[in-house]
N, CA, C and O atoms as CSV, one atom per row, in Angstrom:
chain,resi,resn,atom,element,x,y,z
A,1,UNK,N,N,93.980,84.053,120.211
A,1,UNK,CA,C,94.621,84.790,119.144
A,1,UNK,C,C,93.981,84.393,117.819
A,1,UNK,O,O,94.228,83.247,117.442
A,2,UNK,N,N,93.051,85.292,116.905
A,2,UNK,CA,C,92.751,85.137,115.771
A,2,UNK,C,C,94.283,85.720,114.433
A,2,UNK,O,O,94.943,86.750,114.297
A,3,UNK,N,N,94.231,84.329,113.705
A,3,UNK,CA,C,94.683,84.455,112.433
A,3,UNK,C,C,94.134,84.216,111.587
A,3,UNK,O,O,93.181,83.456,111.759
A,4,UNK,N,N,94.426,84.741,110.144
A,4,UNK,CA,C,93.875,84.613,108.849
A,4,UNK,C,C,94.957,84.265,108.216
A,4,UNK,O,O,95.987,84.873,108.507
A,5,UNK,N,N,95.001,83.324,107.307
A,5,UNK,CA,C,96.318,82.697,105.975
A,5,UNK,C,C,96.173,83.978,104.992
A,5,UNK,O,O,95.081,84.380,104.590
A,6,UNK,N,N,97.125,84.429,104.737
A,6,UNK,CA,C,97.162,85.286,103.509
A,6,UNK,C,C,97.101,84.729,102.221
A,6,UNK,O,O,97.929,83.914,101.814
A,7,UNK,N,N,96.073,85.176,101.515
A,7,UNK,CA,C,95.551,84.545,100.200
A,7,UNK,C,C,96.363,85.960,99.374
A,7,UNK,O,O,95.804,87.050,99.252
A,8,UNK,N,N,97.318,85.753,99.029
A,8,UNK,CA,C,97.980,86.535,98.339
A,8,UNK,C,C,99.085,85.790,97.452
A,8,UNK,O,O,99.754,84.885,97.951
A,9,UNK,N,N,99.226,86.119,96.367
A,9,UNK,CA,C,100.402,85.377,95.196
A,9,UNK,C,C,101.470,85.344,96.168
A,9,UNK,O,O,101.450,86.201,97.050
A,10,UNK,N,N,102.447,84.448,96.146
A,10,UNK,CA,C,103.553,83.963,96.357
A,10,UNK,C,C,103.637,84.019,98.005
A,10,UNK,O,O,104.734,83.837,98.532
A,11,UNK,N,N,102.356,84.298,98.892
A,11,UNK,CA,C,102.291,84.113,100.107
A,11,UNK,C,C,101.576,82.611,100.188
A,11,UNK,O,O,101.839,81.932,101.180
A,12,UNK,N,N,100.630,82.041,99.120
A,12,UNK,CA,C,100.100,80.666,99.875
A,12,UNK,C,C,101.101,80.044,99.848
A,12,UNK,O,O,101.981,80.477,99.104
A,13,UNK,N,N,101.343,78.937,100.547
A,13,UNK,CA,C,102.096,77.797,100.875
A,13,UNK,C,C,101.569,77.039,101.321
A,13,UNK,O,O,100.637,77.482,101.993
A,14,UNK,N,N,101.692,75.507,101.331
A,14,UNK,CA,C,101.823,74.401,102.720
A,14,UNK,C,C,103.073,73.937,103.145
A,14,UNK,O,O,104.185,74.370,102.841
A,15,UNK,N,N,102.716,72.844,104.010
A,15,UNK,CA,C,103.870,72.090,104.769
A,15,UNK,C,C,105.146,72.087,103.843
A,15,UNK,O,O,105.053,71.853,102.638
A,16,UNK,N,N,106.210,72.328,104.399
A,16,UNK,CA,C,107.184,72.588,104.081
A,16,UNK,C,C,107.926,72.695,103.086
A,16,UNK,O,O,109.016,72.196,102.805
A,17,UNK,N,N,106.576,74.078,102.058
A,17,UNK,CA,C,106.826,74.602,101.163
A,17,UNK,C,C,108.147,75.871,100.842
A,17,UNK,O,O,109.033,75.552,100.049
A,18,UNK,N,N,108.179,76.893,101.324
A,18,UNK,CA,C,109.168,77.625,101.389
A,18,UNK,C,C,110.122,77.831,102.088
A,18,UNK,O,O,109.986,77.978,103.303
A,19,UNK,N,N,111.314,77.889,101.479
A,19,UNK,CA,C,112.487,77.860,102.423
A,19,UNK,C,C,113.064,79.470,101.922
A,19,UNK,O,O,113.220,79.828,100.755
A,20,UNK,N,N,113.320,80.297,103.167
A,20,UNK,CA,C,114.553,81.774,103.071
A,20,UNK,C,C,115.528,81.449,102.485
A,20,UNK,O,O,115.868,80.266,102.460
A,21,UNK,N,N,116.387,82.632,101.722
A,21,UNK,CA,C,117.070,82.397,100.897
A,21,UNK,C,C,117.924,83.816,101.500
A,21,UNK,O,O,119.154,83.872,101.478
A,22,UNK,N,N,117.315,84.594,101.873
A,22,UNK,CA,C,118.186,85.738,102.092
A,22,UNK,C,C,117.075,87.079,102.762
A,22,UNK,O,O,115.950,87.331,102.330
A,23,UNK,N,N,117.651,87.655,103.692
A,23,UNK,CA,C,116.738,88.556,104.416
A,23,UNK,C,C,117.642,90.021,104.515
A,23,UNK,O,O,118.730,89.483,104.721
A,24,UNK,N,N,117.889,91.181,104.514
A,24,UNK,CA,C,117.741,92.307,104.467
A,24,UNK,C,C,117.359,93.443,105.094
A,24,UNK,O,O,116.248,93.093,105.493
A,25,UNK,N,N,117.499,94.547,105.457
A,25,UNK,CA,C,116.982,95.193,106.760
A,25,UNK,C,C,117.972,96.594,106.177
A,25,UNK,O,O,119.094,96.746,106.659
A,26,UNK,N,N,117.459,97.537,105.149
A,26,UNK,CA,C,118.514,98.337,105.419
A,26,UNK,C,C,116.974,99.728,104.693
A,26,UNK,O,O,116.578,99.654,103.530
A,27,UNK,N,N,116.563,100.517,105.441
A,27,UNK,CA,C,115.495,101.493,105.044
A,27,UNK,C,C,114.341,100.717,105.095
A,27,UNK,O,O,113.423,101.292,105.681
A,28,UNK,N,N,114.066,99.557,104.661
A,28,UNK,CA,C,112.928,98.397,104.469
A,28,UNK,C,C,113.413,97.145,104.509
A,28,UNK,O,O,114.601,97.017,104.215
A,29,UNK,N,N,112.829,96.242,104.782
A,29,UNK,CA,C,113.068,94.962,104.505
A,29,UNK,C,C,112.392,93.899,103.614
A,29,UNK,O,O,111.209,93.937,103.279
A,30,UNK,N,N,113.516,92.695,103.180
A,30,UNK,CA,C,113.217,92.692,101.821
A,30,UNK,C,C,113.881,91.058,102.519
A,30,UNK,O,O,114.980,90.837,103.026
A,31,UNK,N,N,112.974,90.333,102.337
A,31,UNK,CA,C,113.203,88.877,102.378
A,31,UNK,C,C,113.139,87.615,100.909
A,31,UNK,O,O,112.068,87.268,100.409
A,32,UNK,N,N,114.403,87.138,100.468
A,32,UNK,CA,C,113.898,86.759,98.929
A,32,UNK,C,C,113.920,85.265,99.429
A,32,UNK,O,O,114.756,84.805,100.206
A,33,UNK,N,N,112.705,84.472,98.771
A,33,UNK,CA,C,112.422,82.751,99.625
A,33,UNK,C,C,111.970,82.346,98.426
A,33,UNK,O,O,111.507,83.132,97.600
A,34,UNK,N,N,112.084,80.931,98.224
A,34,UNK,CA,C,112.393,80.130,97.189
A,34,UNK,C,C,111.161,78.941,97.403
A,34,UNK,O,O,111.333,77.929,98.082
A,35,UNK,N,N,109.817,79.295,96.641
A,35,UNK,CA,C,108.645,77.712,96.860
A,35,UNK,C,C,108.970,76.768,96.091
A,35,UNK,O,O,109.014,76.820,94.862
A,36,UNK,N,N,109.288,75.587,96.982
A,36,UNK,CA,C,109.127,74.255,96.089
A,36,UNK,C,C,107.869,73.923,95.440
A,36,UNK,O,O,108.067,73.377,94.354
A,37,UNK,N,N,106.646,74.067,95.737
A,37,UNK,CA,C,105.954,73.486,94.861
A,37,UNK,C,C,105.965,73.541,93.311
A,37,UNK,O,O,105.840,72.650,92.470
A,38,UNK,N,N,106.176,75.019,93.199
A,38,UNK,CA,C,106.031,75.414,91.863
A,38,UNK,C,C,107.251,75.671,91.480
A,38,UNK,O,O,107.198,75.859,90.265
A,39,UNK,N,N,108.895,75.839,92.061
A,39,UNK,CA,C,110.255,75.981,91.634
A,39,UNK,C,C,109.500,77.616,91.381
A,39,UNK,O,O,109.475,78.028,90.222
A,40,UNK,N,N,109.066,78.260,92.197
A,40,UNK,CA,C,109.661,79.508,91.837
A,40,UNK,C,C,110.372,80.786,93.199
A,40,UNK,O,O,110.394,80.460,94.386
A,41,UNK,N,N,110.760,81.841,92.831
A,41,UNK,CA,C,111.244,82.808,93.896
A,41,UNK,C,C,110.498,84.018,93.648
A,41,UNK,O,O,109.958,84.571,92.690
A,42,UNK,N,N,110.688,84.232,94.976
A,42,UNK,CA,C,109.603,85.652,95.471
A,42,UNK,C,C,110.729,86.133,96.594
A,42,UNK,O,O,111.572,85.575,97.296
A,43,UNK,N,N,110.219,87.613,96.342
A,43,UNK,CA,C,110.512,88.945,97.357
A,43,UNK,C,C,109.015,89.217,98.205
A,43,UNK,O,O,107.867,89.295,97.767
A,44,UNK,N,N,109.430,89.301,99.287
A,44,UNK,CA,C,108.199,90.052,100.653
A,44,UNK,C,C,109.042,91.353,100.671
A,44,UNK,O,O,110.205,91.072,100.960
A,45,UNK,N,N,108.833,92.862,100.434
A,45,UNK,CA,C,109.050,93.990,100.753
A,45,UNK,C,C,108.543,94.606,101.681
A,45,UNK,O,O,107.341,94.667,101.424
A,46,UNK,N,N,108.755,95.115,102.641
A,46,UNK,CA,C,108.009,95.325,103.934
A,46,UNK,C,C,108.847,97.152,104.009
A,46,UNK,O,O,109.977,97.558,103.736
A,47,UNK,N,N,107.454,97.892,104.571
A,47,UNK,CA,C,108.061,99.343,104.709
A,47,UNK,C,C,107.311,99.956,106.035
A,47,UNK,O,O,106.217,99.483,106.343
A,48,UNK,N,N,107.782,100.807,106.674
A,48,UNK,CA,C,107.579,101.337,107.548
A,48,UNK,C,C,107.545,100.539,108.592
A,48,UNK,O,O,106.424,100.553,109.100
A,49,UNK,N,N,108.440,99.712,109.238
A,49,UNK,CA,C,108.827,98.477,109.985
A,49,UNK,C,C,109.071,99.166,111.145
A,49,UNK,O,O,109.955,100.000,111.335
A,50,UNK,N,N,107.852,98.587,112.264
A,50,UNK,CA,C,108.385,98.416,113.543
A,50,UNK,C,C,109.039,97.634,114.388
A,50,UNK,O,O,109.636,98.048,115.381
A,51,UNK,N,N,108.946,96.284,113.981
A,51,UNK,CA,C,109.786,95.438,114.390
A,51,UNK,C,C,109.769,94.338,113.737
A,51,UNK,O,O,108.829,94.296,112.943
A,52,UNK,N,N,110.489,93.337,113.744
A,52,UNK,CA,C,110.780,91.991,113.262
A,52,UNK,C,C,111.933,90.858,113.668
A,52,UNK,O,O,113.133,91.086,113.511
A,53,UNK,N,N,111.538,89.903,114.082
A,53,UNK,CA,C,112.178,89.007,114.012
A,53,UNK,C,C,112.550,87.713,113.832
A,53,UNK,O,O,111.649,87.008,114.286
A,54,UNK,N,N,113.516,86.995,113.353
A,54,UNK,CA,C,113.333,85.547,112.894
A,54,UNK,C,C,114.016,84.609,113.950
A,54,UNK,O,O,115.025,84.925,114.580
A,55,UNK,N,N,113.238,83.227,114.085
A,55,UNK,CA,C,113.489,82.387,114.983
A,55,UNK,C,C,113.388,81.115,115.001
A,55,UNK,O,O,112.225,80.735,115.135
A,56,UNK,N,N,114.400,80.054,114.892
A,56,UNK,CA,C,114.610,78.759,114.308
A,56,UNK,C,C,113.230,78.215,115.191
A,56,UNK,O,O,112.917,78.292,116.379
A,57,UNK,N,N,112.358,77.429,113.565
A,57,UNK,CA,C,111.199,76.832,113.989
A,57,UNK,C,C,110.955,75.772,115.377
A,57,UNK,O,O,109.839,75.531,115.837
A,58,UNK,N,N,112.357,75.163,115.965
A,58,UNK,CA,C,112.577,74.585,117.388
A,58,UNK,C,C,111.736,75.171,118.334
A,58,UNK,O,O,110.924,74.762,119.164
A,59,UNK,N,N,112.219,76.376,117.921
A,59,UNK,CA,C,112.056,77.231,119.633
A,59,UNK,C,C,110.964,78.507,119.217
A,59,UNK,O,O,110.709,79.306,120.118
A,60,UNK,N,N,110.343,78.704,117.925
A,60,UNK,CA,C,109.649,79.267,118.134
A,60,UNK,C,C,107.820,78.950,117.923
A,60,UNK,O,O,107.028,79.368,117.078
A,61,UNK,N,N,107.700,78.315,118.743
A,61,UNK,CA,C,106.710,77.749,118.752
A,61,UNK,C,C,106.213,78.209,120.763
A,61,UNK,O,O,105.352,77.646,121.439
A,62,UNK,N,N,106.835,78.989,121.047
A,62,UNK,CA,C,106.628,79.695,122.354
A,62,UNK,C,C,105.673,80.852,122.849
A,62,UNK,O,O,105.588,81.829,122.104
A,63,UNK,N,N,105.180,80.852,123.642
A,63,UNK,CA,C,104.223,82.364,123.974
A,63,UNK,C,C,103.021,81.851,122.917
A,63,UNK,O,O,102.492,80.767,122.669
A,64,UNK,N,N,102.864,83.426,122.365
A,64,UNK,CA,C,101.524,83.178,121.810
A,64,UNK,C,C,101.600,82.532,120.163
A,64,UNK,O,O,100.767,82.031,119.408
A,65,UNK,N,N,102.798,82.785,120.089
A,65,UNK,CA,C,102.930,81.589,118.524
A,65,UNK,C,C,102.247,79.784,118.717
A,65,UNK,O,O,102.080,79.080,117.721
A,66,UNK,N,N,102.003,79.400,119.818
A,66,UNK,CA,C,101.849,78.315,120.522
A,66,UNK,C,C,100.564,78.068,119.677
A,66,UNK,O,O,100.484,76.966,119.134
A,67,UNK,N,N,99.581,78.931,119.504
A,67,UNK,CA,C,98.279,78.687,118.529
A,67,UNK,C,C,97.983,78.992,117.482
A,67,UNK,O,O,96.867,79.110,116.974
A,68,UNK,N,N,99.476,79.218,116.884
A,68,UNK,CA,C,99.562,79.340,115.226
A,68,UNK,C,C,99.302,78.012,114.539
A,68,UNK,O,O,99.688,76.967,115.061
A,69,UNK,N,N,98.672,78.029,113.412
A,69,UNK,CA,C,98.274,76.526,112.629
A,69,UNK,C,C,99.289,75.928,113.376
A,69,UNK,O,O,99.909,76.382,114.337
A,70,UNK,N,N,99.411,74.455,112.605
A,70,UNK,CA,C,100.719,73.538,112.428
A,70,UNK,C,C,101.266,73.985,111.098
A,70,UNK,O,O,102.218,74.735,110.885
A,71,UNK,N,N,100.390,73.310,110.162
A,71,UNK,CA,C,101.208,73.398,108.749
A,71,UNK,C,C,102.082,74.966,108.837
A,71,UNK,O,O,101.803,75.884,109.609
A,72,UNK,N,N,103.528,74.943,107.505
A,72,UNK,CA,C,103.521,76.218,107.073
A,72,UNK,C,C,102.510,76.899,106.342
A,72,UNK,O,O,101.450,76.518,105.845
A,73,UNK,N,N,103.262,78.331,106.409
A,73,UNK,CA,C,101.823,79.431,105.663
A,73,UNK,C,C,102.647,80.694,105.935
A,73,UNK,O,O,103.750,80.902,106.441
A,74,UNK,N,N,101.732,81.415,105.428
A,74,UNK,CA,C,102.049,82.976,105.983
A,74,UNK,C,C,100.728,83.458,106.454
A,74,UNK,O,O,99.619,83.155,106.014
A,75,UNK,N,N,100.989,84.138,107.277
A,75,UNK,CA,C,99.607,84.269,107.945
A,75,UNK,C,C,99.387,85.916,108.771
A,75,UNK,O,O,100.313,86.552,109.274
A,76,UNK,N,N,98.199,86.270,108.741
A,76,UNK,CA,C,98.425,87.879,109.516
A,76,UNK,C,C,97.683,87.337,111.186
A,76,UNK,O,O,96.907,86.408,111.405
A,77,UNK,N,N,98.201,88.185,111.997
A,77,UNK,CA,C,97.766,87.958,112.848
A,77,UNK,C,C,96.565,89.485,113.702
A,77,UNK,O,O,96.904,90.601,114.097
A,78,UNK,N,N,95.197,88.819,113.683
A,78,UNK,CA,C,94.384,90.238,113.530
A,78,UNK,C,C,94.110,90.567,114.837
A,78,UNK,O,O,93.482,91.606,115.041
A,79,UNK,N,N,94.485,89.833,115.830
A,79,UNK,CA,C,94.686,90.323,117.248
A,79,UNK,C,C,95.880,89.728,118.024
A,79,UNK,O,O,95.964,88.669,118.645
A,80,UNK,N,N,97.008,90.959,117.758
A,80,UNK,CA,C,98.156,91.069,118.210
A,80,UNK,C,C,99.290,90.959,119.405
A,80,UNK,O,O,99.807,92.014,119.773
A,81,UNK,N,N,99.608,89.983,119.893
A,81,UNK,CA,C,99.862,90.132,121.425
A,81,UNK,C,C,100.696,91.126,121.756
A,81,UNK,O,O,100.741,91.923,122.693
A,82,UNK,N,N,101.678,90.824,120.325
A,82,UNK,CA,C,102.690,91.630,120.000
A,82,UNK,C,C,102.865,92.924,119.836
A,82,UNK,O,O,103.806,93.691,120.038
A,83,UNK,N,N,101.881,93.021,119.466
A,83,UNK,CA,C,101.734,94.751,119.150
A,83,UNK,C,C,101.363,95.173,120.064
A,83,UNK,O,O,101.631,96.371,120.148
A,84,UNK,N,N,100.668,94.661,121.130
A,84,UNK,CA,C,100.020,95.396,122.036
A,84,UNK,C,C,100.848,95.711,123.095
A,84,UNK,O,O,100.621,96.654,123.853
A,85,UNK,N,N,102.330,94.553,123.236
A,85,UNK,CA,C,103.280,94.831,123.865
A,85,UNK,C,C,103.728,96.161,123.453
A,85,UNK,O,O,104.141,96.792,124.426
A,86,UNK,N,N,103.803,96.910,122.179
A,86,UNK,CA,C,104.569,98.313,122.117
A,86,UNK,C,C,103.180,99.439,122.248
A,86,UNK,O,O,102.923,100.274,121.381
A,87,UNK,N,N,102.398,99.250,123.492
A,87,UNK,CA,C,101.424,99.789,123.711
A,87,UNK,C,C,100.554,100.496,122.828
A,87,UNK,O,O,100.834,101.695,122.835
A,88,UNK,N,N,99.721,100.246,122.162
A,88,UNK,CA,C,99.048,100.352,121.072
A,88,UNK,C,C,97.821,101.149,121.436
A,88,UNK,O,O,97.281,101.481,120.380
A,89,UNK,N,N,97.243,101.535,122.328
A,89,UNK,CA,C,96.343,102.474,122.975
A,89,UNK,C,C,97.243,103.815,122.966
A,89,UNK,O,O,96.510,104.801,122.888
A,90,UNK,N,N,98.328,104.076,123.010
A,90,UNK,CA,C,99.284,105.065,123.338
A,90,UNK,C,C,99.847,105.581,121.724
A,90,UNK,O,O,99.916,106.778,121.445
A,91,UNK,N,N,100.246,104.426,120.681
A,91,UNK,CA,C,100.640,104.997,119.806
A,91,UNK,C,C,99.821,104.328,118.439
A,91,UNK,O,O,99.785,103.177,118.002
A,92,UNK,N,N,99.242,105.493,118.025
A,92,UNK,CA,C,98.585,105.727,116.822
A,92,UNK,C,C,99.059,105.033,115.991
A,92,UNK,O,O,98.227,104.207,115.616
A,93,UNK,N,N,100.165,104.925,115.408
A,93,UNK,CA,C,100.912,104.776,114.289
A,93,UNK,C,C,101.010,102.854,114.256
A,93,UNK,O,O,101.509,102.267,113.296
A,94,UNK,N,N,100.548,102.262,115.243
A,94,UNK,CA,C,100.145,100.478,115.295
A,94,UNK,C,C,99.067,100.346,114.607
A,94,UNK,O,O,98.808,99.208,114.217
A,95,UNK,N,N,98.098,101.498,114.248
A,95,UNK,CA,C,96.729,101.329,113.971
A,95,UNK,C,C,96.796,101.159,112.548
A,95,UNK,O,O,95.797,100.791,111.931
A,96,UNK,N,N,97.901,101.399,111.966
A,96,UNK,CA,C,97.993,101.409,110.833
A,96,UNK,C,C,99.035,100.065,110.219
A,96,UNK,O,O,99.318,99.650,109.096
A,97,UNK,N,N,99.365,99.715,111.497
A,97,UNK,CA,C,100.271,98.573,111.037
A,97,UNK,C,C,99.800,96.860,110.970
A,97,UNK,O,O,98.689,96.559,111.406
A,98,UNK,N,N,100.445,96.100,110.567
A,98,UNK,CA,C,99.851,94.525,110.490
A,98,UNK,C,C,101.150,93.807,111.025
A,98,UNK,O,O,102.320,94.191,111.024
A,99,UNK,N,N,100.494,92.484,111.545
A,99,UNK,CA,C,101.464,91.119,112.009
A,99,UNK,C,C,101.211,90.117,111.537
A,99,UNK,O,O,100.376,89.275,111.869
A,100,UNK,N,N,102.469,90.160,110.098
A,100,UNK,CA,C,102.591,89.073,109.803
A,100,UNK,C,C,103.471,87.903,110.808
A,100,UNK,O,O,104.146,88.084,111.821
A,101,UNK,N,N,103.164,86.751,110.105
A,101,UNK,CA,C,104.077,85.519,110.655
A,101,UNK,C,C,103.959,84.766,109.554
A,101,UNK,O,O,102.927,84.687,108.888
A,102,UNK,N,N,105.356,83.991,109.244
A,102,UNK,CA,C,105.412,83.580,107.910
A,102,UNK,C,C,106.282,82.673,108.669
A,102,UNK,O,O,107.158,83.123,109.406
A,103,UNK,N,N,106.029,81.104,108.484
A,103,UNK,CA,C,106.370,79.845,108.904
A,103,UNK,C,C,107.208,79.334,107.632
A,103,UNK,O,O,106.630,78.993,106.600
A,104,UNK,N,N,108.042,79.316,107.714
A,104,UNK,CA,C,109.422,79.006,106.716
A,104,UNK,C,C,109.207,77.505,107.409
A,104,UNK,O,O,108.600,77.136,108.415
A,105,UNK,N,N,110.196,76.635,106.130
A,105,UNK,CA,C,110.769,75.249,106.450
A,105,UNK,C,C,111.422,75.037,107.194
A,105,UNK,O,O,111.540,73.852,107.502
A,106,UNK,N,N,112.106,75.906,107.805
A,106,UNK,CA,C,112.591,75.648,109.276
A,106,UNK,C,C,113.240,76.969,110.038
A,106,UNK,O,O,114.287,77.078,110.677
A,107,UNK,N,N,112.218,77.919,109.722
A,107,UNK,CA,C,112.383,79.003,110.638
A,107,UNK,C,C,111.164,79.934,110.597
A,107,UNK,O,O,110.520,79.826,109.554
A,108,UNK,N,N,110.677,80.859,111.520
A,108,UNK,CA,C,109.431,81.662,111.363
A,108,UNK,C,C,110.039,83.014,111.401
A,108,UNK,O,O,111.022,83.261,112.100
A,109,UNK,N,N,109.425,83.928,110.611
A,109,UNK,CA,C,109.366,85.210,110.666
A,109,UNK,C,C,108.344,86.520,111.038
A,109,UNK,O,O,107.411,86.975,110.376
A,110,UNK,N,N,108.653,86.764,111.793
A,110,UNK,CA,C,107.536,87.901,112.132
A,110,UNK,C,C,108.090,89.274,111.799
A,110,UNK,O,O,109.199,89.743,112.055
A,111,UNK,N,N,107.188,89.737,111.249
A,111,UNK,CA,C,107.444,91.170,110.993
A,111,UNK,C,C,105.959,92.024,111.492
A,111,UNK,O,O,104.909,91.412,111.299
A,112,UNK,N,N,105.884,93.376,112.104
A,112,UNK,CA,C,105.153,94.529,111.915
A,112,UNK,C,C,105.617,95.266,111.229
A,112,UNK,O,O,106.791,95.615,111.107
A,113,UNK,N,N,104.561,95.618,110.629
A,113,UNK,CA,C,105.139,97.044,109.341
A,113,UNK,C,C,103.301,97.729,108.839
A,113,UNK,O,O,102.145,97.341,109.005
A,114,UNK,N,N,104.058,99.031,108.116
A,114,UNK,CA,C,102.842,99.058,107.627
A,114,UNK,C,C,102.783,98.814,106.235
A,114,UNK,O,O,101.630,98.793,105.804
A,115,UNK,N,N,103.686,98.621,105.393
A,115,UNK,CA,C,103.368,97.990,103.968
A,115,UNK,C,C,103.767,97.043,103.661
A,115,UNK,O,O,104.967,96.928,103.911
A,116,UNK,N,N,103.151,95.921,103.025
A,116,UNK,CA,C,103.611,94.743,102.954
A,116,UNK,C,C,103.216,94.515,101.162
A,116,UNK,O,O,102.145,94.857,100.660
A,117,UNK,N,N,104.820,93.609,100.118
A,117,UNK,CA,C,104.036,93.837,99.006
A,117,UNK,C,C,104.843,92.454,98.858
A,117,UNK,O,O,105.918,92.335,99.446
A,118,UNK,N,N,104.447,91.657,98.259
A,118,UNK,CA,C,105.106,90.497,97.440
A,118,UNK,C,C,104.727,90.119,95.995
A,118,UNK,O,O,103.637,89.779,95.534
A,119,UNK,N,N,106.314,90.323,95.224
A,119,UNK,CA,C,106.670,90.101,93.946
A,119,UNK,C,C,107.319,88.647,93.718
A,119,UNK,O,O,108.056,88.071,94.518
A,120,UNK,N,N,107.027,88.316,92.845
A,120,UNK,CA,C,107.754,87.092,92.029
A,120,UNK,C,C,109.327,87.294,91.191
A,120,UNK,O,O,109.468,88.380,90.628
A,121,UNK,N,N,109.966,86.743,91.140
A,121,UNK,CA,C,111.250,87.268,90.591
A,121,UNK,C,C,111.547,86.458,89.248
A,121,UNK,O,O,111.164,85.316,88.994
A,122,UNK,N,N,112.022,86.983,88.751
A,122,UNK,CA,C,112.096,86.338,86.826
A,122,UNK,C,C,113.161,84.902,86.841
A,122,UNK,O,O,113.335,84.109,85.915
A,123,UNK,N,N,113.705,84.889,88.048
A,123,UNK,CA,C,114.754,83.753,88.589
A,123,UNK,C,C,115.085,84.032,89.474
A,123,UNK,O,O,114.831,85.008,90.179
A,124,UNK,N,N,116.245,82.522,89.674
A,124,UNK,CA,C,116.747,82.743,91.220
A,124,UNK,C,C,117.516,83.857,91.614
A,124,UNK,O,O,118.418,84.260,90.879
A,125,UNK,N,N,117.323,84.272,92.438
A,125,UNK,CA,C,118.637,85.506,92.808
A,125,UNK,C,C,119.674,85.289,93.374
A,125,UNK,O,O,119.860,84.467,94.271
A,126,UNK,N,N,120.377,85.954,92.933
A,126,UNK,CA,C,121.907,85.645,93.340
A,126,UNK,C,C,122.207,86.658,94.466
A,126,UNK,O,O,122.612,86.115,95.493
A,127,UNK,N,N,122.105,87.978,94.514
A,127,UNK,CA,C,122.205,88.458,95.551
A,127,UNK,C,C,121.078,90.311,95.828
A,127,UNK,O,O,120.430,90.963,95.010
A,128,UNK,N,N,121.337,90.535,97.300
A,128,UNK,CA,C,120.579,91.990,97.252
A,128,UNK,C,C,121.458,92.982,96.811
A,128,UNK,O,O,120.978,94.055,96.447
A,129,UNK,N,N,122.872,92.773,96.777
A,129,UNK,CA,C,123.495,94.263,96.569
A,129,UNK,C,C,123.333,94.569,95.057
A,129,UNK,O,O,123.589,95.705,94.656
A,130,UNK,N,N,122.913,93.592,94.193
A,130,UNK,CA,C,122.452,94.428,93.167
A,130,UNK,C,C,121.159,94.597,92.451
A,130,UNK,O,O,120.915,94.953,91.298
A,131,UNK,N,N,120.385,94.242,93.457
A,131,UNK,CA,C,118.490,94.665,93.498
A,131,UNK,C,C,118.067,95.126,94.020
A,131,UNK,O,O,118.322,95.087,95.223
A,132,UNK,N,N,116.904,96.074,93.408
A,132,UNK,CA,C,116.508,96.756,93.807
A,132,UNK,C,C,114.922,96.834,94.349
A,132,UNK,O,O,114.505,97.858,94.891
């Protein structure tokens, strides 16, 4: 399984740099996580989502996550086991999509989607029902 670290603002991290703060799932998903290094908060916006899911860092270190770095990170994954499970020779619409995996302080997240955008937030957030 080839990965690449996403060199993108508020995606670098190391070792047990970012911790979730709050995750979301309603038209898109919208995860807001909090980096210690620098004390600041960020949104991951994710659109056109085929699947995703999160899984306490214990136990997900299983299947093909098994040859993800060690350290945390966020990371894309450019040959998919995952995707290929929702048969990807058959549907077009994977060709356009990406797999992230984003290694939280003590949980991992995977998402497919096809847009992926991350913003910085002016402070901490208090909640999603009134952001947009």
């Amino acid at each position: 399984m080839k990965t690449r670290k996403i060199k993108i603002a508020g995606a670098e991290s190391s070792t047990r740099d970012c911790k979730r703060l709050c995750l979301v799932h309603y038209k898109e998903l919208k995860i807001n996580y909090h980096r210690g290094r620098d004390d600041t908060y960020w949104r991951l916006q994710c659109e056109r989502i085929i699947a995703y899911k999160v899984t306490s860092k214990e136990f997900s270190r299983g299947n093909y996550l098994k040859h993800m770095p060690i350290e945390e990170g966020f990371f894309e994954v450019l040959d998919s086991p995952w995707m290929s499970e929702f048969g990807k020779e058959e549907n077009k619409i994977l060709d356009k999509c990406k797999h992230y995996v984003l290694l939280f302080y003590d949980e991992t997240v995977e998402i497919i989607a096809q847009k992926f955008a991350f913003e910085q937030l002016k402070e901490k957030p208090t909640s999603f029902l009134n952001q947009t």
